[in-house]
Phi, psi and omega in degrees: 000138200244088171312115153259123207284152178306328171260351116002274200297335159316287184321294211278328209276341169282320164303339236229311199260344165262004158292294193305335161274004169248030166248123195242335178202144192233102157268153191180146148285167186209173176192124187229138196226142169210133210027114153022008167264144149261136155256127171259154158177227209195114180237190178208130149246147169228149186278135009260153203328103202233091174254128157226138188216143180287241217105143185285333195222155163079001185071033202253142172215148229209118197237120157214169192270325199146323190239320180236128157288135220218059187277133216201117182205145186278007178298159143042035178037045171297169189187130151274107160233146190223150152293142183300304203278034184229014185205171183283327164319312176318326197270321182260035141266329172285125209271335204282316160310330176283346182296283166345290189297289193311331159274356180274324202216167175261158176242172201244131166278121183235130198035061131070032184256287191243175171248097186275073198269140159261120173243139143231134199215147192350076165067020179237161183226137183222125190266144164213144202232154190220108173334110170324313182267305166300320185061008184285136178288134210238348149191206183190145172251145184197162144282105210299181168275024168259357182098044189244141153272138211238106172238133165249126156266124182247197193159167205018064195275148197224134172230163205028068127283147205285133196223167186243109184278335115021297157332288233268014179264122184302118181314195178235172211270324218284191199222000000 
């Protein structure tokens, strides 16, 4: 086990929480893997928890307002809706809780890479990882809502770009 003196683990969660405050909106690719399928696309968050994402197949996209999560694919014409606060998004969209928590607690270095905070929050467990060098939040693990562990990797991540808030309005069930 490798001892890190307490002001080492200050310095970086202070570095890790003024990058995260000078982020108001974030684009990236992904690649999310669950029971062993990968999925690709291209999402954009805007803080406080505003997501919207593409999906590479099926025309499927993943919505949410602020208030409702919206999953939505032209496969067998599914359509989701959900409470935000009823899902792990609610906690890793909000920019001001992930602040909260990450001055509350240490994170674990995993493969001499990342920065690892574990939150728990009403019976859900979320990993969330941050690039060692960049300190740019770089994915995160969770449990969908069927109980799949969920890992999303993100990556050419653009941060404050001029965005059309428009994305963030929730389809419709038509097709």
């Amino acid at each position: 086990m490798i001892l890190i003196p307490f002001n080492v683990l200050a310095e970086v969660k202070k570095k890790i929480i003024s990058n995260l405050n000078n982020i108001e909106n974030i684009n990236f690719k992904f690649i999310q893997t669950i029971q062993g399928k990968d999925e690709k696309g291209n999402c954009t968050i805007a803080y406080p928890k505003k997501i919207y994402c593409k999906y590479s197949k099926f025309n499927k996209i993943l919505v949410s307002n602020g208030n409702s999560l919206v999953i939505k694919t032209n496969k067998n014409n599914q359509y989701y809706r959900y409470k935000l606060e009823n899902t792990p998004l609610n906690f890793l969209l909000d920019k001001k809780y992930i602040i909260e928590k990450i001055s509350k607690f240490n994170y674990k270095i995993i493969d001499k890479k990342y920065y690892m905070f574990s939150l728990d929050e009403k019976k859900q467990n979320i990993n969330i990882f941050f690039d060692k060098v960049s300190l740019d939040l770089i994915g995160w693990q969770t449990e969908d809502l069927y109980q799949n562990l969920s890992v999303t990797y993100i990556f050419d991540i653009k941060k404050n770009e001029k965005i059309d808030n428009k994305i963030f309005k929730l389809p419709t069930q038509i097709f």
